[in-house]
gemmi code that builds the backbone of each chain (N, CA, C; Angstrom):
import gemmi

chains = {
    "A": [
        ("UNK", (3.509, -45.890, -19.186), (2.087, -45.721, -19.474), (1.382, -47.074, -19.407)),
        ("UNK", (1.358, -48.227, -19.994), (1.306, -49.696, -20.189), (1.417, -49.776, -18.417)),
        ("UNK", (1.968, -49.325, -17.637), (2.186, -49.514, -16.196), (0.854, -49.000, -15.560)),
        ("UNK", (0.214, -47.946, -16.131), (-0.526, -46.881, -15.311), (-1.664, -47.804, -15.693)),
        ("UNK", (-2.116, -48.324, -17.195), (-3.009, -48.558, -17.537), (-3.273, -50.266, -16.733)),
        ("UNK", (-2.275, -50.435, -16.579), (-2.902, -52.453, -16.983), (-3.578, -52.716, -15.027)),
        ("UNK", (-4.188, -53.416, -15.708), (-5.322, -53.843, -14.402), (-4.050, -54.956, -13.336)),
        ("UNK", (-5.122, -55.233, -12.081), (-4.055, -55.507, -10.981), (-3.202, -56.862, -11.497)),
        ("UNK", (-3.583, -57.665, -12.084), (-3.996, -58.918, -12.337), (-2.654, -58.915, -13.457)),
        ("UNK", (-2.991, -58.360, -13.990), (-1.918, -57.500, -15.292), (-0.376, -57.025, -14.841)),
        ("UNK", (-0.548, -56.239, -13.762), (0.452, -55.406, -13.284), (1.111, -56.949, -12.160)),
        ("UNK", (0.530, -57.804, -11.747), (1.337, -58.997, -10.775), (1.732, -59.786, -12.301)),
        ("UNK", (1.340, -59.561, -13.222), (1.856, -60.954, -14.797), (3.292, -59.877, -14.534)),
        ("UNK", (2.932, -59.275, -14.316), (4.524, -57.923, -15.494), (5.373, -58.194, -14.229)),
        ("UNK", (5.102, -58.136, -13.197), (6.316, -58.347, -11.946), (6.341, -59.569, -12.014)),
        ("UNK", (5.820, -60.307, -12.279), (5.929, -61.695, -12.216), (6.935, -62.337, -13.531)),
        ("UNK", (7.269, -61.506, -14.576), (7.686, -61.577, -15.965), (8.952, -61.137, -15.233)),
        ("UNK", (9.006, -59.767, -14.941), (10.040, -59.237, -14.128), (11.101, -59.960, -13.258)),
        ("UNK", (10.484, -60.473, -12.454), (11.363, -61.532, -11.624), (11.841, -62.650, -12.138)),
        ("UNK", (10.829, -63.576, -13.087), (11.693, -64.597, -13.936), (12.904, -63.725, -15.016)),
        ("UNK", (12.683, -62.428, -15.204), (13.963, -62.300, -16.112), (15.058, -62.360, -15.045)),
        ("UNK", (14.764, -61.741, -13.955), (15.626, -60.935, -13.021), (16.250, -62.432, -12.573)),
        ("UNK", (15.635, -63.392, -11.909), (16.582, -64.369, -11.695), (17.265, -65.371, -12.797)),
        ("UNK", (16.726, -64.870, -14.163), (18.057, -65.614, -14.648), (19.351, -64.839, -15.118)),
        ("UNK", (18.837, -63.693, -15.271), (19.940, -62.743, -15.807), (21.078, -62.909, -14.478)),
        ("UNK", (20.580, -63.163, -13.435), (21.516, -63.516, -12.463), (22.297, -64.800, -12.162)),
        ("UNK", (21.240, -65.883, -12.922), (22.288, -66.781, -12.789), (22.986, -66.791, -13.603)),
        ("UNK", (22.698, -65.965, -14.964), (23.545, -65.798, -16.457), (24.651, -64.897, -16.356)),
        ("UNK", (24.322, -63.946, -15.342), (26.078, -62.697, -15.627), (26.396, -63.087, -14.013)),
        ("UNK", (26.184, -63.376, -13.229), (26.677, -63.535, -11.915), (28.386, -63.645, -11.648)),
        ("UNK", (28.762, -64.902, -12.489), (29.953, -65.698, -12.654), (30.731, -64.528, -13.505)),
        ("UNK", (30.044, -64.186, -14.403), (31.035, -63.108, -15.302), (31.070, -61.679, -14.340)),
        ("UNK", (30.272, -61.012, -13.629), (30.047, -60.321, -12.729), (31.331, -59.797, -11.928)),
        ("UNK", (31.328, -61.480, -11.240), (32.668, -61.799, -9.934), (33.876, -61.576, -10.459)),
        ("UNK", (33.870, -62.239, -12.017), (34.999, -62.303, -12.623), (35.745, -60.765, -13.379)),
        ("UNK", (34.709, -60.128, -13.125), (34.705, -58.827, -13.490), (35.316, -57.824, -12.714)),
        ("UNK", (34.788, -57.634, -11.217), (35.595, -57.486, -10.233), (37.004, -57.809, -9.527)),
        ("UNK", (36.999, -59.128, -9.949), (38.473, -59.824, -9.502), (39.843, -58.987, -10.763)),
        ("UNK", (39.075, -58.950, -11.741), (39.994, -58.377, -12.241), (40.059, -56.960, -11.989)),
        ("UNK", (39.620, -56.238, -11.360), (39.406, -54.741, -10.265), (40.440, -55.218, -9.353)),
        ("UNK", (40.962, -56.624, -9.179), (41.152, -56.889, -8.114), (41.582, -57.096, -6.760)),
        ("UNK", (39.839, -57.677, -7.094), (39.306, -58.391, -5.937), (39.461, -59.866, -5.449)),
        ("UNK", (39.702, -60.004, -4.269), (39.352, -61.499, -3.905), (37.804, -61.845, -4.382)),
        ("UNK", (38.127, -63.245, -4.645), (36.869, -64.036, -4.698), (35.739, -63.049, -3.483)),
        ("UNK", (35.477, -63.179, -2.473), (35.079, -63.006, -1.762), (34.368, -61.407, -1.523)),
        ("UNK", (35.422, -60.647, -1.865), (34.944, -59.092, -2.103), (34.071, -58.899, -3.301)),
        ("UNK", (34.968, -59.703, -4.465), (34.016, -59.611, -5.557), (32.492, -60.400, -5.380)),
        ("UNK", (32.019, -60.679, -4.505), (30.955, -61.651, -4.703), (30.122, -60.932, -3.521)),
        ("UNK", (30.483, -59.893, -2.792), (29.831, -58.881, -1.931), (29.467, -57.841, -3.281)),
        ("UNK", (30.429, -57.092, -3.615), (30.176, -55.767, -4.570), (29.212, -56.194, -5.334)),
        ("UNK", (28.952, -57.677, -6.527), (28.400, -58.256, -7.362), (27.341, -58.145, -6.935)),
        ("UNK", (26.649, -59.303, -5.301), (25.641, -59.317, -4.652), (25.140, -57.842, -4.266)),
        ("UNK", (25.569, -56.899, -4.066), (25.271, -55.141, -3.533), (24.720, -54.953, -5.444)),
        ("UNK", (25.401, -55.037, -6.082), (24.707, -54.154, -7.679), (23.677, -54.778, -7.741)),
        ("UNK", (23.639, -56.494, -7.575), (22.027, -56.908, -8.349), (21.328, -56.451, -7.446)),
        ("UNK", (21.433, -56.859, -5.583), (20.318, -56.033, -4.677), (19.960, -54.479, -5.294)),
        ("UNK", (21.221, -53.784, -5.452), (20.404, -52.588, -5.774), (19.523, -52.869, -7.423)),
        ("UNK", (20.087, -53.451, -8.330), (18.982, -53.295, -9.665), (17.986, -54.328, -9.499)),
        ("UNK", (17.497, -55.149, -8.152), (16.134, -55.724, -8.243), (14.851, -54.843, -7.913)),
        ("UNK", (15.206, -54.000, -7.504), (13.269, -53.257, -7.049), (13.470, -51.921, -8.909)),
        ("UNK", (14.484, -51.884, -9.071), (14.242, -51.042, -10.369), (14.682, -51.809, -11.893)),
        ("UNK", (14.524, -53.285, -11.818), (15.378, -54.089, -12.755), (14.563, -53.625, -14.063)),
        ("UNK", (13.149, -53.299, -14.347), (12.096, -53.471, -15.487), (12.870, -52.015, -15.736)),
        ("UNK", (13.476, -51.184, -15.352), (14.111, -49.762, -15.977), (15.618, -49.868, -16.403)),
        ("UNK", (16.241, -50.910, -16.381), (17.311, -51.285, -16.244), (17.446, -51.640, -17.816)),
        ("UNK", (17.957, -51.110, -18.762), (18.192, -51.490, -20.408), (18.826, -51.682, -20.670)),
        ("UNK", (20.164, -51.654, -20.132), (21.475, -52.406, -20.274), (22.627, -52.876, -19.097)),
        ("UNK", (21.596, -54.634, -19.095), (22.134, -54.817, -17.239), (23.693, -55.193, -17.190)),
        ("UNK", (23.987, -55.750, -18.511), (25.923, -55.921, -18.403), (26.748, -54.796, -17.910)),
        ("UNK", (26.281, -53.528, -19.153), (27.157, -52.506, -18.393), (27.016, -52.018, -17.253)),
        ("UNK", (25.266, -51.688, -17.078), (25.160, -51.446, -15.545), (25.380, -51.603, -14.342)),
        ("UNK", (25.699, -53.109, -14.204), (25.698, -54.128, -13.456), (27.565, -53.962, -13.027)),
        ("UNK", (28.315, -54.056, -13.708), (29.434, -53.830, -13.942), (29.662, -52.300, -13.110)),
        ("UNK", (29.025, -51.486, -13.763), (29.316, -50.091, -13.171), (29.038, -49.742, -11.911)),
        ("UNK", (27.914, -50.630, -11.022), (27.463, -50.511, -9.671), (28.419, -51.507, -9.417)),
        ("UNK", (28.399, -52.426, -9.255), (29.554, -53.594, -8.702), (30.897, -52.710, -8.585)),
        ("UNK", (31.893, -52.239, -9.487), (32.757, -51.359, -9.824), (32.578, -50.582, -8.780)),
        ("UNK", (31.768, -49.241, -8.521), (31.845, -48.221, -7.434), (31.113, -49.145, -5.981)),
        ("UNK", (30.339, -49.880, -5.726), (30.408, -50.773, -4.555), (31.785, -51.204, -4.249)),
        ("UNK", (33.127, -51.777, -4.866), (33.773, -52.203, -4.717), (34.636, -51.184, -4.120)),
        ("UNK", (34.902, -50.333, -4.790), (35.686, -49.251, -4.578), (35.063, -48.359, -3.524)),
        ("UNK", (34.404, -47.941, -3.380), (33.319, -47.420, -1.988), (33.862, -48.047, -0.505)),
        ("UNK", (33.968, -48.937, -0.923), (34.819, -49.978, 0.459), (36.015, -50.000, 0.601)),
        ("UNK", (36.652, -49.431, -0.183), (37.849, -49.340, -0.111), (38.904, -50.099, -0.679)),
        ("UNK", (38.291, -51.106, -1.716), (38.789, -52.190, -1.803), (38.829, -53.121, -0.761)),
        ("UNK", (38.231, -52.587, 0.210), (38.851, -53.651, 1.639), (38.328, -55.582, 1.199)),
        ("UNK", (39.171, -56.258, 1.995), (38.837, -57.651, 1.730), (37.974, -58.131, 2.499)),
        ("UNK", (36.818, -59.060, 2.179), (36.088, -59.733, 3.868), (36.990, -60.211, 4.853)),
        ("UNK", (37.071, -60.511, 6.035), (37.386, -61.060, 7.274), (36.696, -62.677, 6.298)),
        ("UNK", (37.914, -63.628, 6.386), (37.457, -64.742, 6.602), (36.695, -65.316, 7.925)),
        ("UNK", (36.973, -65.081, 9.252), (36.323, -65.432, 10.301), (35.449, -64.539, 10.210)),
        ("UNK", (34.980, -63.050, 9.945), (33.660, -62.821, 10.030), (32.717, -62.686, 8.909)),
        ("UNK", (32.146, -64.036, 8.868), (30.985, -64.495, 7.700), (30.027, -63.385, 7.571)),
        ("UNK", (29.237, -63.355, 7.142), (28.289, -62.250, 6.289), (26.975, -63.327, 7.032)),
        ("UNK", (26.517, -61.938, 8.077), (25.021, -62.636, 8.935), (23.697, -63.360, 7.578)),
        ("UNK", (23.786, -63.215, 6.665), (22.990, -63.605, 5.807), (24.083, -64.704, 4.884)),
        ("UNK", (23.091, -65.987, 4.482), (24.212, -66.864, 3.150), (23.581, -65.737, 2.211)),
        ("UNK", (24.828, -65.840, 1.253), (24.898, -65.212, -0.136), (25.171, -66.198, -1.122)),
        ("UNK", (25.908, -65.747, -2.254), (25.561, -66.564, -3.382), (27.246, -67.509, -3.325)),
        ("UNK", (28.069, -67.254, -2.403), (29.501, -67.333, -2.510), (29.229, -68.743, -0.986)),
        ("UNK", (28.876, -69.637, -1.103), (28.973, -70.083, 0.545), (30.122, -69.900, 1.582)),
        ("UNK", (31.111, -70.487, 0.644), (32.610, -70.452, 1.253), (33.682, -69.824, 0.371)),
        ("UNK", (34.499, -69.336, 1.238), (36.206, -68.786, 0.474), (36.160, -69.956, 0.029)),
        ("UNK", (36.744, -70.792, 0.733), (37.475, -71.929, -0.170), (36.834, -72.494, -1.131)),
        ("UNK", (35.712, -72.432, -1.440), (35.072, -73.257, -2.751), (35.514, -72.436, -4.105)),
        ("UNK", (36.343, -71.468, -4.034), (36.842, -70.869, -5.350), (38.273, -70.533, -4.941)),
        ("UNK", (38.945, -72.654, -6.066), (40.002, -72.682, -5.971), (40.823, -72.231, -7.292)),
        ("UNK", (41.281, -71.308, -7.994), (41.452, -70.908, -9.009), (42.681, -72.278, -9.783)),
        ("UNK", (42.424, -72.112, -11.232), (43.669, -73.112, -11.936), (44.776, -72.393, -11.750)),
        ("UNK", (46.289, -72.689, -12.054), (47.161, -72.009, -12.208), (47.752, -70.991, -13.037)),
        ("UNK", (46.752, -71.137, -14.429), (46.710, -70.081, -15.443), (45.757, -69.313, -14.544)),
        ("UNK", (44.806, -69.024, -14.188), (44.253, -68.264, -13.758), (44.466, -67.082, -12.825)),
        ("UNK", (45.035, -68.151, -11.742), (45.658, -67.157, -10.091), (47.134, -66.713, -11.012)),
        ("UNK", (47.269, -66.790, -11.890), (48.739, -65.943, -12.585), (48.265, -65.259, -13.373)),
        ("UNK", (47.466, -65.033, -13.628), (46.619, -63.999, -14.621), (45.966, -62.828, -13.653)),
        ("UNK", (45.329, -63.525, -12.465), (45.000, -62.575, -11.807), (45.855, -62.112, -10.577)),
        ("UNK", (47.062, -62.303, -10.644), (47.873, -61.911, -9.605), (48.605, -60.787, -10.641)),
        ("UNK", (48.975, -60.840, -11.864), (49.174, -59.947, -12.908), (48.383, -59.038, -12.703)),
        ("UNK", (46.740, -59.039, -13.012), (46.068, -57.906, -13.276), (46.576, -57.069, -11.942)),
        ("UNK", (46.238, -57.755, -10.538), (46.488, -56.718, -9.233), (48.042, -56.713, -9.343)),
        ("UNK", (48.769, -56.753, -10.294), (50.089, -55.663, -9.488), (50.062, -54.450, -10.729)),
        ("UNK", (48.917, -54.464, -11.989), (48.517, -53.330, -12.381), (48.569, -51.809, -12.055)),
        ("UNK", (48.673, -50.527, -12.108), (48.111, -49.792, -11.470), (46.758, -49.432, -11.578)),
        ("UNK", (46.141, -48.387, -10.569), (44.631, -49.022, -10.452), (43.978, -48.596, -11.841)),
        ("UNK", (44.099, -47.692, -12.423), (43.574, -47.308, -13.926), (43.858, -48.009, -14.879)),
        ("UNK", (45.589, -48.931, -15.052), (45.254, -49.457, -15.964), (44.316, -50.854, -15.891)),
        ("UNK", (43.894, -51.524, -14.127), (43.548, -52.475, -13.791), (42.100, -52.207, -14.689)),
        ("UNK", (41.682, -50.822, -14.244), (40.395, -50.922, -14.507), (39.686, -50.901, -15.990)),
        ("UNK", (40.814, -50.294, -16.849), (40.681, -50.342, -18.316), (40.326, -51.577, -18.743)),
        ("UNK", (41.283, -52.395, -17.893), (41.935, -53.996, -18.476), (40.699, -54.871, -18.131)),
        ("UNK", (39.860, -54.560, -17.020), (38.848, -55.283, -16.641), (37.205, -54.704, -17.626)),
        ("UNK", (37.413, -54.010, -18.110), (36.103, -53.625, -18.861), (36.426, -53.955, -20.475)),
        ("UNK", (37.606, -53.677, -20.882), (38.226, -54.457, -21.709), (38.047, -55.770, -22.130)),
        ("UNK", (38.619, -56.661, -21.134), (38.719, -58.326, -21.215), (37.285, -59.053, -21.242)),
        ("UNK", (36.095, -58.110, -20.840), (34.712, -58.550, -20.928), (34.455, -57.536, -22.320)),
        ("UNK", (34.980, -57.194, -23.316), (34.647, -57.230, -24.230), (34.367, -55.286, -24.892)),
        ("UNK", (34.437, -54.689, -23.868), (34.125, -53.160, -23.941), (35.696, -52.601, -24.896)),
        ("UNK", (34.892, -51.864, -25.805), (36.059, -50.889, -26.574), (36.313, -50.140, -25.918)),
        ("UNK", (37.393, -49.245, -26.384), (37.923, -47.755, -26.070), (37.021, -47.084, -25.372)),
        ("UNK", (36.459, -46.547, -26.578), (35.287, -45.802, -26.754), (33.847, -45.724, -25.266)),
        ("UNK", (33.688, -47.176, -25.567), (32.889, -47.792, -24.526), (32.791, -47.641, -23.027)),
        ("UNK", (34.144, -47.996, -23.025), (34.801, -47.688, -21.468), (35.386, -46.485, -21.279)),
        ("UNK", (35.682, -45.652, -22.165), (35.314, -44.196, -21.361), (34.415, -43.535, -20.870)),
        ("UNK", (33.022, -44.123, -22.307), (31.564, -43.608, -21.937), (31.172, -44.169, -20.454)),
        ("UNK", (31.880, -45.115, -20.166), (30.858, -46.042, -18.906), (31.977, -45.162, -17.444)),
        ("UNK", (33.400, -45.171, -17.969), (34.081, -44.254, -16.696), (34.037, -42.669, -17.012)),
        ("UNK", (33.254, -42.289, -17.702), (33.453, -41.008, -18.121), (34.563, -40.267, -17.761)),
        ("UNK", (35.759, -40.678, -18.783), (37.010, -40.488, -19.151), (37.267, -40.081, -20.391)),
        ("UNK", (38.227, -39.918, -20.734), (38.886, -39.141, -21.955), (38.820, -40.616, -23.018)),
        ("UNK", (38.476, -40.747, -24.053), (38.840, -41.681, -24.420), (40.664, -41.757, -24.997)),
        ("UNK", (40.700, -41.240, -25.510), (42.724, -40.989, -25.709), (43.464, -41.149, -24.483)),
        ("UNK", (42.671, -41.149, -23.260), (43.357, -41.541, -22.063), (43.364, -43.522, -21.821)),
        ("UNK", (41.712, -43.253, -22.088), (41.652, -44.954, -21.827), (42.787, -45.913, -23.276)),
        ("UNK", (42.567, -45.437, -24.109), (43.427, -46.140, -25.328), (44.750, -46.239, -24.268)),
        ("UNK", (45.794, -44.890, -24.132), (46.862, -45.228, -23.519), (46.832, -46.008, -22.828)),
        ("UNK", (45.815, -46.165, -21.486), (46.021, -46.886, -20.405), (45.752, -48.023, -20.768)),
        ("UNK", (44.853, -48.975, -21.668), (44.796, -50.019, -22.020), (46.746, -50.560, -23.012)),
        ("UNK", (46.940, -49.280, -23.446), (48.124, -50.018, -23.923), (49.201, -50.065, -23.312)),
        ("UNK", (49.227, -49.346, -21.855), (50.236, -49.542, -21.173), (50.418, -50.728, -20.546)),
        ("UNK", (48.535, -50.978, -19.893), (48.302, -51.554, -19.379), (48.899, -53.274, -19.871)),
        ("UNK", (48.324, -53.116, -21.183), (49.069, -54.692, -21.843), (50.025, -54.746, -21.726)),
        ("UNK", (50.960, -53.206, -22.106), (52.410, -54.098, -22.204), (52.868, -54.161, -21.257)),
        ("UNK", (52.292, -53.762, -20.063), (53.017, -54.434, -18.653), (52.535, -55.390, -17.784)),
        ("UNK", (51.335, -55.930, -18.983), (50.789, -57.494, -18.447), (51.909, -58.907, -18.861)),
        ("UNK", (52.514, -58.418, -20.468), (53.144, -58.874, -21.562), (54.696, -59.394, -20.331)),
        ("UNK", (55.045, -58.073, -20.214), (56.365, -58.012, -19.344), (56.028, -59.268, -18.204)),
        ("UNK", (55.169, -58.788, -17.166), (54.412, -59.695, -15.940), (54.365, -61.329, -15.689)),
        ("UNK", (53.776, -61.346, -17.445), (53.648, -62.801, -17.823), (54.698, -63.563, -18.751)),
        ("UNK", (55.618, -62.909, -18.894), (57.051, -63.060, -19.779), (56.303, -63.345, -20.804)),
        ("UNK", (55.636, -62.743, -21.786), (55.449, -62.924, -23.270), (56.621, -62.454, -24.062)),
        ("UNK", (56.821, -62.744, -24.906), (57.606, -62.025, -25.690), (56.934, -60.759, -26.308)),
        ("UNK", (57.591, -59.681, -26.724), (57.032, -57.966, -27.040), (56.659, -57.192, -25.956)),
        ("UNK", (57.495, -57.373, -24.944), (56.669, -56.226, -23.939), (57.885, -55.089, -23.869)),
        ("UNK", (59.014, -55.483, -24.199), (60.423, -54.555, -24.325), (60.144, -53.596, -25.185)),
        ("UNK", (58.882, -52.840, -24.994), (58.712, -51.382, -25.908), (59.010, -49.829, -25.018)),
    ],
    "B": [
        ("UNK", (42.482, -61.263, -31.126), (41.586, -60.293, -31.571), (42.666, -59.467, -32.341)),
        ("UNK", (41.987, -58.255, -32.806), (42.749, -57.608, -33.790), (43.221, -56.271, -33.309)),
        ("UNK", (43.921, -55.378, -33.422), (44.452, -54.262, -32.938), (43.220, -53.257, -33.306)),
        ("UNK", (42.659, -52.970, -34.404), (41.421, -52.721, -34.883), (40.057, -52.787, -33.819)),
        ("UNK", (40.073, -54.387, -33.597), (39.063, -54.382, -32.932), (39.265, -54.328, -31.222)),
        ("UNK", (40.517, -54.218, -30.755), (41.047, -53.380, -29.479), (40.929, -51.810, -29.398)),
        ("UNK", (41.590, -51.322, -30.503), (40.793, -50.316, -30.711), (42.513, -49.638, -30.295)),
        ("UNK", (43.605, -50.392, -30.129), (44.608, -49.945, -30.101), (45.545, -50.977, -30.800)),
        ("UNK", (47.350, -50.248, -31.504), (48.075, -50.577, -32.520), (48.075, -52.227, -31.855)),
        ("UNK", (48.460, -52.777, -33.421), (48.614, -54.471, -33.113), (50.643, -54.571, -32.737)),
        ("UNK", (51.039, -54.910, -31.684), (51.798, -54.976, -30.676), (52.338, -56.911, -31.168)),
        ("UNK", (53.815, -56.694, -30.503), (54.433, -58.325, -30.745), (53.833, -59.252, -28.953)),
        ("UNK", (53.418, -60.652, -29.496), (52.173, -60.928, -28.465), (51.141, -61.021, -27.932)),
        ("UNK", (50.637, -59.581, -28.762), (49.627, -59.345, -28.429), (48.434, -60.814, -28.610)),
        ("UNK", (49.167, -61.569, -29.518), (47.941, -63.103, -29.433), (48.105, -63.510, -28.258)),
        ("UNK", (49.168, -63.989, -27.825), (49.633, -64.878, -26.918), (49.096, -64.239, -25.654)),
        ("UNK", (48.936, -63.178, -25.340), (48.343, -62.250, -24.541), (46.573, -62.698, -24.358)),
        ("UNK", (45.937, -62.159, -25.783), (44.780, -62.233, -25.377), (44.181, -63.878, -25.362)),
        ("UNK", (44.829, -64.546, -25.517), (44.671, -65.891, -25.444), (44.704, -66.408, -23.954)),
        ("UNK", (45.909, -66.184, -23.569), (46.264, -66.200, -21.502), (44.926, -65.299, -21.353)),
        ("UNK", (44.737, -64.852, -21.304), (43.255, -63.903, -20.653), (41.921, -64.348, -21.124)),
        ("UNK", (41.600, -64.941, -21.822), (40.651, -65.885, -22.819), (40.884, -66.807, -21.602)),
        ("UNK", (41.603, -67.724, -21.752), (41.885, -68.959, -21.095), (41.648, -68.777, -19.310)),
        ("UNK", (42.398, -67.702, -19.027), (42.248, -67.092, -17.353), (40.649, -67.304, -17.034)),
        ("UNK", (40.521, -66.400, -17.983), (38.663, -65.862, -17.626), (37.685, -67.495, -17.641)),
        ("UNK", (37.630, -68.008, -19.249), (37.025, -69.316, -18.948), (37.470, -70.011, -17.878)),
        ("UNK", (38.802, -70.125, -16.989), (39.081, -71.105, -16.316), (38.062, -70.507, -14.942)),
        ("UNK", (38.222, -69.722, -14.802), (37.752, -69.045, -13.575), (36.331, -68.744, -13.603)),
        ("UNK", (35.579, -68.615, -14.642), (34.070, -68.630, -15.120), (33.654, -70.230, -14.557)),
        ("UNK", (34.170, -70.982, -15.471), (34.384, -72.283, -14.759), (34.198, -72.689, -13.333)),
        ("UNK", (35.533, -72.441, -12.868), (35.278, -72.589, -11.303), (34.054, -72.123, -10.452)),
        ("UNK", (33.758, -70.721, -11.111), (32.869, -70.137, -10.239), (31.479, -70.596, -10.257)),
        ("UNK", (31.360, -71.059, -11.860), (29.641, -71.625, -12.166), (29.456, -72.611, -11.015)),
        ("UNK", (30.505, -73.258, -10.655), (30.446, -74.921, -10.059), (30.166, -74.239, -8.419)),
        ("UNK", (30.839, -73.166, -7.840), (30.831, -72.895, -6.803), (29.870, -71.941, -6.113)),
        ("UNK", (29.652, -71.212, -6.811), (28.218, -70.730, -6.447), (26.782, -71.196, -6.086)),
        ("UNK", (26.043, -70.439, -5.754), (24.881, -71.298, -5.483), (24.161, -70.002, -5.676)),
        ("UNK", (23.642, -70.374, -6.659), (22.432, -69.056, -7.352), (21.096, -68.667, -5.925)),
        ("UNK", (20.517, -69.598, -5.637), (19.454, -69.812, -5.341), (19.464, -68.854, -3.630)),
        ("UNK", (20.763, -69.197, -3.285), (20.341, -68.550, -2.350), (21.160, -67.350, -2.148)),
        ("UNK", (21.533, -66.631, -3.766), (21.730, -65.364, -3.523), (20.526, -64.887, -3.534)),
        ("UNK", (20.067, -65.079, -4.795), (18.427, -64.738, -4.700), (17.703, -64.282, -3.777)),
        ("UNK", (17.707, -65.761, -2.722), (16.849, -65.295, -1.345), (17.466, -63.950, -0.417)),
        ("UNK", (19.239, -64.066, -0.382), (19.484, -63.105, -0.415), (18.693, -61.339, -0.872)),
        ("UNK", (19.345, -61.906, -2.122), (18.324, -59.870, -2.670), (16.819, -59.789, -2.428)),
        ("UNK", (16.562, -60.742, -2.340), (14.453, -60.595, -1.798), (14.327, -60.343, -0.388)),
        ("UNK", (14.952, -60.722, 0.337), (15.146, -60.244, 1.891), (15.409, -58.968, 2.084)),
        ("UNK", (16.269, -58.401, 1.225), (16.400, -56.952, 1.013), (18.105, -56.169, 1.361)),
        ("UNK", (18.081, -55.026, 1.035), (19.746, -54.729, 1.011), (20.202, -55.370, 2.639)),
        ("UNK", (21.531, -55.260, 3.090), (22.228, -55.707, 4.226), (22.353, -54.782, 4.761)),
        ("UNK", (22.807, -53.478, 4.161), (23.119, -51.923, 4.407), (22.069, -51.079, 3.768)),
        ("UNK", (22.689, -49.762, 4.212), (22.034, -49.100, 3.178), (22.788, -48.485, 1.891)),
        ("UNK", (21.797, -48.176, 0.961), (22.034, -48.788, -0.596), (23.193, -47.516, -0.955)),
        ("UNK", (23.963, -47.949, -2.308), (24.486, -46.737, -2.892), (23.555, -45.619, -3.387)),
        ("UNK", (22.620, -46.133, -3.681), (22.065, -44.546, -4.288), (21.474, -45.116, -5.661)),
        ("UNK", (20.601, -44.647, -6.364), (20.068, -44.873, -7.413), (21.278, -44.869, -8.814)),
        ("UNK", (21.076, -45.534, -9.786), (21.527, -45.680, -11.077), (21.098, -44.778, -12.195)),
        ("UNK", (21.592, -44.329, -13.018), (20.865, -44.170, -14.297), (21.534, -44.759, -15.549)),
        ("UNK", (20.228, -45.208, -16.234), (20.736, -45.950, -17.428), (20.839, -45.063, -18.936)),
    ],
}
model = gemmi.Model(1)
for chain_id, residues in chains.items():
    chain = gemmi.Chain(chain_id)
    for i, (resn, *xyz) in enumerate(residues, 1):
        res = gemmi.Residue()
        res.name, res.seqid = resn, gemmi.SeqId(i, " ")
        for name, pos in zip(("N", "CA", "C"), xyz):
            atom = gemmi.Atom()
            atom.name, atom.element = name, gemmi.Element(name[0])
            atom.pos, atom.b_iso = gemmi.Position(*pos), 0.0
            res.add_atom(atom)
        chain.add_residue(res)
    model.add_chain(chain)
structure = gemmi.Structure()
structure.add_model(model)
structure.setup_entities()
């Protein structure tokens, strides 16, 4: 209503409000975004296509958008998977720069690329528990967002650990 | 974190666990802040989709 009413002048302040949120919320979840996907995972590279595909799609509807973490997550998520998981072609670059310039500029630490070579030998449900999870989503949460059973997601998150536990030789995964 | 606030039983490791994944994630949050370049994803999404889109959202 506030939309219908406000004069032109009014209605360019509110898109104009709009877009300063919109580009920082992007430079603010972007990184957590990618990292979100990889643990889906994805290469650097896929994840930073699916990421770039969710915000393109939530910029012309971002002012309707009320909760851009989960959302954002949930389009990135089925972009990713929509493709098949497939990986980019390193030799064939993306006709437009994106937000990723190069593969090689994301060289992971060694805790890291062993953390995420763990999550992908996951299976794909418990990958995906584990990735909505590790950004902070409950049980509960992440069923509402995969519309799943929640007594399913609990299991799969606890399988899922203890065969991260095993993966990463922790001690307690011998259950 | 707590088994409570996982929202499943507290397990042997389970610190040592969510700690490696704590640590994974910052390391790699890390890397990525440094390697990215915001600015011209941006120009990116204002130019407009590459394809055509998935389909609308609801929140």
């Amino acid at each position: 209503v506030e939309l219908l009413l406000a004069r032109p002048d009014q209605e360019a302040e509110q898109r104009d409000i709009a877009a300063v949120s919109f580009a920082d919320c992007y430079a603010r979840e972007l990184p957590g975004l990618l990292w979100f996907v990889m643990s889906l995972g994805a290469s650097a590279e896929a994840a930073a296509d699916a990421a770039q595909s969710a915000f393109t799609d939530a910029f012309p509807v971002w002012p309707t958008i009320q909760h851009p973490h989960a959302w954002l997550r949930r389009v990135a998520q089925r972009a990713y998977y929509r493709r098949g998981m497939r990986e980019i072609p390193v030799e064939s670059p993306p006709d437009r720069p994106g937000p990723l310039p190069t593969a090689s500029a994301v060289e992971l630490h060694d805790e890291a690329r062993t953390v995420s070579a763990a999550l992908g030998r996951l299976p794909a449900k418990q990958r995906q528990v584990m990735a909505w999870h590790v950004d902070g989503y409950s049980p509960a949460e992440i069923a509402a967002e995969l519309g799943a059973d929640p007594a399913a997601v609990r299991q799969n998150l606890t399988k899922a650990r203890r065969n991260l536990k095993r993966l990463l030789g922790i001690a307690g995964s011998a259950r | 974190m707590t088994g409570a606030e996982r929202g499943t039983p507290d397990v042997a490791g389970d610190t040592e666990l969510d700690l490696l994944l704590l640590t994974a994630k910052t390391q790699t949050l890390t890397t990525l802040v440094g390697a990215l370049d915001i600015q011209a994803g941006l120009a990116d999404i204002r130019a407009g989709p590459r394809q055509a889109p998935d389909g609308p959202d609801t929140d």
